[in-house]
C-alpha positions in Angstrom: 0.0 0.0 0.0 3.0 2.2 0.8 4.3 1.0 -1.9 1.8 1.7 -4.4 1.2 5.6 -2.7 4.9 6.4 -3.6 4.1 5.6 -7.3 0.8 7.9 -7.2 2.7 10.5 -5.7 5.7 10.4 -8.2 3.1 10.0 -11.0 1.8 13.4 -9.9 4.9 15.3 -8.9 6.3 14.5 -13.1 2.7 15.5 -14.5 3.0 18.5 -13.1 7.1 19.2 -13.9 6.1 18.2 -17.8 3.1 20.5 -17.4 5.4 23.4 -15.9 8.0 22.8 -18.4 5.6 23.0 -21.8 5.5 26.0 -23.9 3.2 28.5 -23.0 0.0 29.3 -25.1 0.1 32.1 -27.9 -2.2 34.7 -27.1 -5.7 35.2 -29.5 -4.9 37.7 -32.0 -5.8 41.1 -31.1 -9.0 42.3 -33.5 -7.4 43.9 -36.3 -7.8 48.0 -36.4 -9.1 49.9 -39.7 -7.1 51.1 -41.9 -7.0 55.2 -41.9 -8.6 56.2 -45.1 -7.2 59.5 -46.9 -9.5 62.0 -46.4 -10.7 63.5 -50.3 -9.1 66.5 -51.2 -10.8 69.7 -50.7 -11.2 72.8 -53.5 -8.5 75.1 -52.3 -9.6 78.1 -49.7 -8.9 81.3 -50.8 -6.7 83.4 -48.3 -8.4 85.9 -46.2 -7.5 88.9 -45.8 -6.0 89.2 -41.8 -8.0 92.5 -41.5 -9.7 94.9 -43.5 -6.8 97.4 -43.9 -5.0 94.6 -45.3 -7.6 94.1 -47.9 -7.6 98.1 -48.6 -3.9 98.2 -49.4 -4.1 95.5 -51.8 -6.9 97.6 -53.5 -4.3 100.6 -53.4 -6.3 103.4 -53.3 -10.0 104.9 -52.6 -11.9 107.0 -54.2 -13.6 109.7 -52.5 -16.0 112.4 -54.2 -17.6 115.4 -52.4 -19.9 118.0 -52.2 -17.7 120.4 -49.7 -14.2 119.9 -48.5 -13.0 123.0 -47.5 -10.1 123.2 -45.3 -9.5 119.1 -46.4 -5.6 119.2 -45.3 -6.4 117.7 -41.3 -8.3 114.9 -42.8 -6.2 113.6 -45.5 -3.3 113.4 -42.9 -5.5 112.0 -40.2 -6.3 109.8 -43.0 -2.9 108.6 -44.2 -1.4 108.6 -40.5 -3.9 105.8 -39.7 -3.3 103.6 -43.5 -0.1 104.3 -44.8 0.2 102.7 -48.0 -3.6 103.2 -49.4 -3.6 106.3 -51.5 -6.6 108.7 -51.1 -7.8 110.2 -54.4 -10.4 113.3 -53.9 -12.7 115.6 -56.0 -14.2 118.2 -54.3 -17.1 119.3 -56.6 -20.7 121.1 -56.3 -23.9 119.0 -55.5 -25.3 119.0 -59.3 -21.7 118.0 -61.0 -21.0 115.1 -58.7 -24.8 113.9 -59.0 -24.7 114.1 -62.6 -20.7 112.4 -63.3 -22.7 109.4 -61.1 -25.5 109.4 -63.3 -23.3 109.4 -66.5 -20.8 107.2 -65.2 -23.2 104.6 -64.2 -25.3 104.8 -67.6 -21.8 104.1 -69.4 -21.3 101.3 -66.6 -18.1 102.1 -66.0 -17.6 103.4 -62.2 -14.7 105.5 -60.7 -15.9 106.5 -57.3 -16.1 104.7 -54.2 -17.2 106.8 -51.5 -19.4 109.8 -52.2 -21.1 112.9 -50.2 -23.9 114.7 -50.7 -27.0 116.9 -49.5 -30.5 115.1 -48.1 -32.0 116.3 -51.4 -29.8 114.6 -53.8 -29.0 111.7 -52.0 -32.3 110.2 -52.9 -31.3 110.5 -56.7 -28.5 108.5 -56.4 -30.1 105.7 -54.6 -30.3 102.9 -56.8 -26.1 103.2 -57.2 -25.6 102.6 -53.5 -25.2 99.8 -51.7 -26.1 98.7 -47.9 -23.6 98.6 -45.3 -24.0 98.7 -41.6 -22.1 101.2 -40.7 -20.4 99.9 -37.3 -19.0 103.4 -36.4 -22.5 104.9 -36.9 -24.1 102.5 -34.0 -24.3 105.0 -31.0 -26.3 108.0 -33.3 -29.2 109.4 -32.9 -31.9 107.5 -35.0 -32.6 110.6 -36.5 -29.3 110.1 -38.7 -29.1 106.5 -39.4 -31.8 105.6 -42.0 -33.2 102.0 -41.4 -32.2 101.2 -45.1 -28.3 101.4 -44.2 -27.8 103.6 -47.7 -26.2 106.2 -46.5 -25.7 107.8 -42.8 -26.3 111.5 -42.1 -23.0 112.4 -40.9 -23.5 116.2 -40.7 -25.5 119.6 -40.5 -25.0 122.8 -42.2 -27.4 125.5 -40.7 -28.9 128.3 -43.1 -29.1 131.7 -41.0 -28.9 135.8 -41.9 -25.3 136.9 -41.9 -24.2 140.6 -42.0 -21.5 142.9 -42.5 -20.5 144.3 -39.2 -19.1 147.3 -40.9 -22.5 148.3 -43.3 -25.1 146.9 -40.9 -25.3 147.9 -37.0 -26.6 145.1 -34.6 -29.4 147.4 -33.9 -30.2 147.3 -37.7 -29.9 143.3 -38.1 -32.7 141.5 -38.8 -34.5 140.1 -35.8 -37.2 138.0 -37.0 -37.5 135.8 -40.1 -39.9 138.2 -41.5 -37.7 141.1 -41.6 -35.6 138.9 -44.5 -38.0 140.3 -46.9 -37.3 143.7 -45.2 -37.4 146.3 -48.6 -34.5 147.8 -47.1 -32.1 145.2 -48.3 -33.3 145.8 -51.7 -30.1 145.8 -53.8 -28.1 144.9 -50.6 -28.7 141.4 -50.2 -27.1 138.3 -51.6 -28.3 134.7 -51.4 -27.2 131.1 -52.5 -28.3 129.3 -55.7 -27.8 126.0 -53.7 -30.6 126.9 -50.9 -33.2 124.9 -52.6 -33.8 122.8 -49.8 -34.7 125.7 -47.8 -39.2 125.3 -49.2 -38.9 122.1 -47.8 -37.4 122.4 -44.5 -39.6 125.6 -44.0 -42.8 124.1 -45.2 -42.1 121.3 -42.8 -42.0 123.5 -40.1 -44.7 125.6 -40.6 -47.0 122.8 -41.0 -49.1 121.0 -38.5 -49.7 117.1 -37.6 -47.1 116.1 -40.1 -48.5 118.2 -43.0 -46.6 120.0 -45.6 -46.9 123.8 -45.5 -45.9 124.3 -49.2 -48.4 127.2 -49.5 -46.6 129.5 -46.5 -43.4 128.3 -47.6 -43.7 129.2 -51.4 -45.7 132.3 -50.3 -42.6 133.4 -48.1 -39.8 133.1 -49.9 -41.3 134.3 -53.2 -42.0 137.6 -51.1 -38.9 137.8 -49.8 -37.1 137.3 -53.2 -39.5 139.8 -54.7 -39.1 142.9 -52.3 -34.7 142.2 -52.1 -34.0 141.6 -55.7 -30.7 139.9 -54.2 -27.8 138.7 -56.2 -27.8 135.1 -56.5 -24.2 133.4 -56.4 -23.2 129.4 -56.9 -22.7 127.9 -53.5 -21.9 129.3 -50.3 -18.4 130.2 -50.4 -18.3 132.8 -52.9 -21.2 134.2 -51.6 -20.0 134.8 -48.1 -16.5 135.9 -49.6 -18.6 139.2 -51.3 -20.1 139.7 -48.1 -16.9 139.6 -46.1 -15.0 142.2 -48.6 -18.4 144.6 -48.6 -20.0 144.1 -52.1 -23.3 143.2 -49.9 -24.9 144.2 -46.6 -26.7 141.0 -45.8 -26.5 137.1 -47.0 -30.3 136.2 -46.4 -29.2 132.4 -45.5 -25.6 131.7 -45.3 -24.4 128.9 -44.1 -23.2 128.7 -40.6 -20.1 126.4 -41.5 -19.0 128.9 -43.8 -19.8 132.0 -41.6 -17.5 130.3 -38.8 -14.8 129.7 -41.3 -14.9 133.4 -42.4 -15.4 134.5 -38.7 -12.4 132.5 -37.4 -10.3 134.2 -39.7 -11.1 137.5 -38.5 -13.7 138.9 -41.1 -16.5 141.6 -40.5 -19.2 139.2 -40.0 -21.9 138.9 -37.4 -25.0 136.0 -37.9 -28.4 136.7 -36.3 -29.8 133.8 -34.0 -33.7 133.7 -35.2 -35.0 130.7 -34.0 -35.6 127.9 -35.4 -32.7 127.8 -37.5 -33.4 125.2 -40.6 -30.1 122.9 -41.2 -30.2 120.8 -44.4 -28.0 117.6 -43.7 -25.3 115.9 -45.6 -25.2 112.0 -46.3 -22.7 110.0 -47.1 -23.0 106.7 -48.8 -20.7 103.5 -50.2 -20.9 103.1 -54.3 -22.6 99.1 -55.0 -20.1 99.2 -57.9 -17.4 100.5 -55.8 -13.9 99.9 -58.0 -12.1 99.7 -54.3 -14.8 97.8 -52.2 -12.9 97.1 -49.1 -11.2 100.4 -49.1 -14.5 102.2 -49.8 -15.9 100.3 -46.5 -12.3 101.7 -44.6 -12.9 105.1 -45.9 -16.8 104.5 -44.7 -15.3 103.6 -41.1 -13.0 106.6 -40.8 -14.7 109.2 -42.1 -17.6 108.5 -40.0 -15.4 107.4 -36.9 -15.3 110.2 -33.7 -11.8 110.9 -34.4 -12.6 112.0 -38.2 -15.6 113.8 -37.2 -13.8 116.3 -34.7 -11.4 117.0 -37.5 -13.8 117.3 -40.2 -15.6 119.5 -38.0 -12.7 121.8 -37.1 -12.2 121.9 -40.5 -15.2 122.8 -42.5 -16.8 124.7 -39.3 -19.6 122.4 -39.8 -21.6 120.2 -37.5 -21.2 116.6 -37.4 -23.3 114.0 -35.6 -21.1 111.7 -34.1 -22.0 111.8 -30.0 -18.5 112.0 -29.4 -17.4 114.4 -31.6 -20.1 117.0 -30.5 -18.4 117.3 -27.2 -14.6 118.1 -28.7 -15.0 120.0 -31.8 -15.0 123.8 -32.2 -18.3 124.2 -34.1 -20.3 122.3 -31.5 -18.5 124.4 -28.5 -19.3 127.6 -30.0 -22.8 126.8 -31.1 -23.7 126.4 -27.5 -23.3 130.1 -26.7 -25.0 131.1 -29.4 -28.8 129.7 -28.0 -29.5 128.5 -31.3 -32.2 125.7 -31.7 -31.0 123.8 -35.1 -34.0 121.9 -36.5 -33.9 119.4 -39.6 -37.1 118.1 -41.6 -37.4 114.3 -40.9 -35.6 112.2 -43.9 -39.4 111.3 -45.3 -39.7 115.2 -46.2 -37.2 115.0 -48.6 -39.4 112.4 -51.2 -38.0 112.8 -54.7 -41.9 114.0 -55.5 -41.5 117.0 -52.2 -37.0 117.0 -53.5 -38.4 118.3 -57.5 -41.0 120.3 -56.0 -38.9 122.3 -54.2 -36.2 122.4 -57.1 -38.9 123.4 -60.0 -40.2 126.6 -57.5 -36.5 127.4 -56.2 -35.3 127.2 -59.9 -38.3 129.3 -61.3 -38.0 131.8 -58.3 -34.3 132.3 -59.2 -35.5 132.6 -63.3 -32.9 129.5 -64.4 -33.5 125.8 -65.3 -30.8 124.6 -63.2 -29.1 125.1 -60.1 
């Protein structure tokens, strides 16, 4: 029995040696992973530009038309201080000339212009050669000057008021109510502007009532006035002002009161009268659809309409500009708060191109031309 327990025992110690000494299993194959596909090729990208400055200065240049650039020197540098390397192109033209080179040139389809200026009243005849554009600098304006079809943004206000020679007319002779504009006394003494056709509209807007039109007081008043003066009639406002400065006239029946502070600041014989309301036509400027330059046109559209601009162009042209910000810096604004003059527009939907010809046909007749 002993015995035969010895054999079971070796028996079981040598199973277990051979089993110890065998070659180990091979592990399963791990499950075999996909191969990466190539992904298809994609159509190229085009590079975008890293800003848009860098797009303007491929573009070169921009091409800027306006209506009235007086004293342009502060904005240009302003202008190529900030974007070196785009060069500004400007022309510098009356109302009627640049509205009728757009006209042409976009009849021949050829355009030249990216960025243009003009009054409320022309504006509207250019419309259908504009294009949209949000006008990120514009954001913080009053409504009043940012239309809610992005076309164009009023960006400033040129006030119409009586201006006299200091050395013809004593402050105790000035006029001191609208009314005494048509005064016979300035008969042969007076001088005017070709360019105040907007003047019927602004006037019949404010002499009417619940929204209404007061063409008939407005034609009725200015007719009078023209009637009892006789006074010359000169292109613009410049010109104009400049004959009452060196004494060829007494009185400029509306002047312009960025033109009178240019004069003024210089040191010429000139004193305004502060009737209130004073009527302000507005200027609008607006980004070509066919722009030749379209990113530096929308560069141009930022600056000119930025705070920093706005003081200069302000300072400049002695006009007023609507930027928030620039109303508290710039000379114009400063000065027109000591003057306790209430400055009051006609609402954008006053100046319809039916009310815009209205006014044009009478002020064009009243004046005994076809054209202004």
């Amino acid at each position: 029995m002993r015995f035969s327990r010895y054999l079971a025992l070796v028996g079981l110690l040598l199973v277990l040696v051979l089993a110890a000494c065998a070659a180990p299993a091979k592990p399963a194959p791990a499950p075999e992973r996909p191969t990466p596909t190539t992904p298809a090729p994609q159509a190229p990208t085009p590079a975008a530009p890293s800003s848009l400055y860098e797009a303007a200065k491929k573009e070169g240049e921009i091409v800027f038309w306006t209506h009235s650039l007086q004293n342009g020197e502060g904005l240009v540098a302003l202008f190529k201080e900030k974007y070196p390397g785009i060069n500004l192109k400007i022309w510098d033209a009356r109302t009627p000339d640049l509205v009728n080179k757009a006209l042409e040139e976009n009849k021949a389809g050829r355009f030249t212009v990216d960025v243009l200026t003009t009054d409320e009243l022309s504006i509207n005849d250019l419309k259908d050669l504009l294009v949209a554009y949000d006008w990120p600098t514009t954001r913080g304006w009053d409504k009043e000057f940012n239309p809610s079809h992005n076309l164009w943004r009023y960006y400033a206000r040129s006030p119409k008021l009586p201006v006299y020679n200091t050395e013809l007319v004593s402050a105790a002779d000035a006029p001191k109510a609208i009314d005494d504009l048509k005064n016979t006394k300035w008969r042969g003494k007076a001088i005017n502007s070709s360019s105040n056709d907007q003047l019927p509209i602004i006037y019949a807007y404010l002499w009417g009532e619940g929204g209404a039109m007061n063409w008939d007081k407005s034609f009725a008043f200015f007719q009078e006035m023209i009637n009892n003066t006789r006074p010359m009639f000169d292109r613009g406002f410049e010109g104009a002002i400049g004959r009452l400065a060196a004494g060829e006239f007494q009185i400029h029946q509306f002047s312009s009161l960025n033109t009178y502070f240019r004069y003024k600041w210089k040191g010429a014989p000139l004193a305004l009268t502060p009737i209130n309301p004073v009527p302000t036509t507005t200027w609008a400027v607006a980004v070509v659809a066919k722009a030749p330059h379209p990113n530096a046109a929308k560069l141009f559209a930022d600056f000119f309409t930025s705070p920093e601009a706005q003081v200069v162009f302000s300072n400049g042209q002695g006009v007023l500009v609507n930027s928030p910000e620039a109303m508290k810096k710039a000379r114009p604004h400063l000065e027109l708060e000591t003057l306790g003059l209430k400055v009051v527009a006609a609402p954008s939907t006053a100046y319809s191109q039916e009310n815009s010809k209205k006014a044009q046909d009478f002020w064009n007749k009243l004046l005994g031309v076809r054209g202004t």
